[in-house]
Residue, then its C-alpha position, 0 to 999 in steps of 0.5 A: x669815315x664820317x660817323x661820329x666818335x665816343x662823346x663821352x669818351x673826347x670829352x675827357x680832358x687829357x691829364x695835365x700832369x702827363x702832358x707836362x712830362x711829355x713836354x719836358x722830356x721832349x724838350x730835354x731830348x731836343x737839347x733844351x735846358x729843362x729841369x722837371x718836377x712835374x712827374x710823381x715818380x720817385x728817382x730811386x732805382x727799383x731795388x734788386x730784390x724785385x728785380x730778381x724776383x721778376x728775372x726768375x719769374x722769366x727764366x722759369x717760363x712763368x709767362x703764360x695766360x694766368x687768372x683774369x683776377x691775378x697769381x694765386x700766390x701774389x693775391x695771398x701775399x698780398x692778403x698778409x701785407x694788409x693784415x700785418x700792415x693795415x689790420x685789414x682782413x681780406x681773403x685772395x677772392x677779395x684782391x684782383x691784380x691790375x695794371x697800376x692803382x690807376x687802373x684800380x680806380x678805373x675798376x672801382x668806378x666801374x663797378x659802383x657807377x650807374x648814369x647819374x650817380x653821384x661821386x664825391x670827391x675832396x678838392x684838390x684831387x689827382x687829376x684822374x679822378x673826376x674824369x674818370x667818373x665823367x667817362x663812366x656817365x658818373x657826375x663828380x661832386x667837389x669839396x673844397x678842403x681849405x687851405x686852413x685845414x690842411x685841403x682836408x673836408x669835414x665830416x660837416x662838408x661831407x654831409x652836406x653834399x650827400x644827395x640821394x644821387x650820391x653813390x661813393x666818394x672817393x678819398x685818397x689818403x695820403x693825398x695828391x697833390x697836396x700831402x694832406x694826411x687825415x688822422x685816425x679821428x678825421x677819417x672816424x668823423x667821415x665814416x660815420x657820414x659815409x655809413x649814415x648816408x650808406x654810400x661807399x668809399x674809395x679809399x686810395x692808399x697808393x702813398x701809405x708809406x710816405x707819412x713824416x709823423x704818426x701811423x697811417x690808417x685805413x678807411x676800411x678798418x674803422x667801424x662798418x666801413x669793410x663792407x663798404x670800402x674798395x681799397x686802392x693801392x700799388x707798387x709804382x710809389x713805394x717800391x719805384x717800380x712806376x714802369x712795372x704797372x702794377x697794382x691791385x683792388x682788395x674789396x668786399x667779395x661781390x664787389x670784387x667779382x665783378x671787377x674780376x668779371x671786368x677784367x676778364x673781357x677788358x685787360x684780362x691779368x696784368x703783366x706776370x712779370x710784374x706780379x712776380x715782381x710784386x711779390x718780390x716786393x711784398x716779401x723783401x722787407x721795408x728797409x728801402x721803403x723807410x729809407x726813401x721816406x726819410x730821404x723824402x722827408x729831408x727834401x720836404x724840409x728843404x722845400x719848405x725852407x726854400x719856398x718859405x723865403x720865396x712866396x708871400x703865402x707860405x705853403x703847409x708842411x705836407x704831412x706825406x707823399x712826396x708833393x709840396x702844394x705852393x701858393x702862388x696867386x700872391x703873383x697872379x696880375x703881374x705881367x712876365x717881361x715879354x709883357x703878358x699878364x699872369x691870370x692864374x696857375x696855368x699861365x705861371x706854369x708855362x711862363x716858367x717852362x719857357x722862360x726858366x726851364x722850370x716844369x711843375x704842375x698848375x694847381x688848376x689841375x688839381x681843382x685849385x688855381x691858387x697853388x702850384x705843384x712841386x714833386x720833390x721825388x728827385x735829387x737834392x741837387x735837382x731841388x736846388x735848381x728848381x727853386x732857383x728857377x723858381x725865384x729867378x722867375x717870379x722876380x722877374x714878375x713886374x705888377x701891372 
């Protein structure tokens, strides 16, 4: 065939995060020595409870078509979580079931982008999000949040790159990939831009459950944010189950029905499977989730400590998820011993791929070359090689 493929379409770029997975487990299947911090995935087991759930839901013949928006008594479940958890007041016809927070974001866009619209979202950023609204004939719009104000935006910022094209920004809170979590009165300054200049948000809370110190706060619970704001959230983080896809929207009604109205002629419902797993996970208490927490709590101080006598630059403490953002441009210009010269965060990585094993994620990604991605979700002996590796390639650096 000679006719030409969806422009917009092989115009998005491949996420680099998932091809540096791909990459090191391809050459760990292939027998190389390769230890990987590239993947956002916890290395916990799904806990048993959800495991259960999702073998009843089998052996009980749940496993017919269902609504395009979700189980009835999954979206009310999940209705009850967000009251307790984030004093959130949503009906089961607000929550639509998706296919991982992924495909939540794609819901979300969808609904608010029309050709041109503006989006604005905070640097550094989850890979995903600027070209998904490309895809959907949206423009993304960065703020660089600065190093110094822990890569988070102002209100100020805000403001300022609102246009009248502006349709929504897009905030994930805990961020990825940088920790970075805004407090209370840092997201009440943003809100108020957000309903001055009456744009919506997206608020993307799949790591709510991973902040060291303090409570997490939803966008969509301050003041006029509700009708405003698509909350994004999932089960792959908080409840390892990553390979389960599982996730939902809960957003103002007319918002929702139209995601619903999405659904039924893209995906249809997501796995029942999974659903019931969910619900497994929504009903099975938060023991394991505290658990994980302070176990990644206690690997993020190992990071710190680690990283802290191996960068020029210390990194800033993440104040939740499970990532450590790393600047290491204090190395760029130096030449690797084969003689190549070090110009940014993409060359750093893959100079320690082949030269150490070493699979972590370039900051060029995220929207900051200067830093590099660490995922301290893995053991505490998997850390330990890691930053080995991590020293014993930069010293192997030579200035130029």
């Amino acid at each position: 065939m000679t006719r030409p493929l969806s422009t917009r379409t092989q115009n998005i770029a491949a996420s680099l995060t998932v091809a540096i997975d791909t990459l090191a487990k391809q050459m760990i299947a292939e027998g190389k020595d390769v230890v990987s911090l590239g993947a956002g995935e916890p290395d916990f087991p799904t806990p048993e409870p959800i495991q259960e759930a999702a073998c009843k839901a089998i052996h009980d013949g749940k496993t017919r078509y269902t609504a395009p928006v979700g189980i009835l008594e999954v979206r009310k479940a999940v209705c009850e979580k967000l009251e307790h958890d984030n004093d959130l007041h949503f009906t089961p016809e607000q929550i639509v079931m998706t296919s991982g927070a992924k495909h939540a974001v794609f819901n979300a866009l969808a609904v608010l982008i029309n050709p041109g619209d503006e989006v604005i979202i905070p640097a550094p950023y989850w890979v995903t999000y600027p070209e998904l609204v490309k895809w959907l004939g949206g423009t993304p719009v960065f703020v660089q949040g600065s190093r110094e104000n822990d890569f988070k935006i102002t209100a100020e910022q805000l403001r300022s790159a609102c246009t009248e094209k502006t349709k929504a920004i897009l905030v994930n809170n805990p961020c990825n990939p940088t920790g970075s979590v805004y407090s209370r009165d840092e997201l009440e300054s943003l809100a108020k831009v957000i309903v001055e200049k009456d744009i919506y948000c997206i608020s993307d809370e799949v790591y709510e459950y991973f902040v060291y110190n303090g409570k997490f706060m939803s966008a969509a619970a301050l003041d006029g944010m509700a009708e405003r704001t698509i909350v994004i959230n999932g089960f792959s983080k908080s409840h390892c189950m990553t390979g389960w896809r599982i996730g939902y929207d809960a957003a103002p009604l007319p918002i929702a029905k139209v995601i619903g109205k999405i659904q039924g002629q893209a995906t249809h419902h997501p796995s029942n499977v999974a659903q019931y797993a969910a619900l497994g996970a929504l009903q099975m208490g938060m023991h394991s989730v505290n658990r994980m927490r302070d176990t990644f709590k206690k690997r993020r101080d190992y990071m710190i400590e680690r990283t802290s006598k191996i960068l020029k630059t210390p990194a800033k403490t993440p104040e939740g998820a499970f990532y450590l953002f790393a600047p290491v441009n204090d190395f760029y210009g130096k030449k690797t011993p084969s003689g190549e010269v070090i110009t940014g965060s993409i060359d750093l990585c893959r100079y320690l791929l082949e030269q150490e094993g070493l699979a972590i994620v370039p900051g060029a990604a995220f929207g900051d070359d200067s830093c590099v991605r660490f995922s301290y979700a893995a053991s505490d002996e998997t850390l330990q090689k890691a930053c080995d590796r991590f020293e014993s390639g930069l010293k192997l650096l030579c200035s130029t």
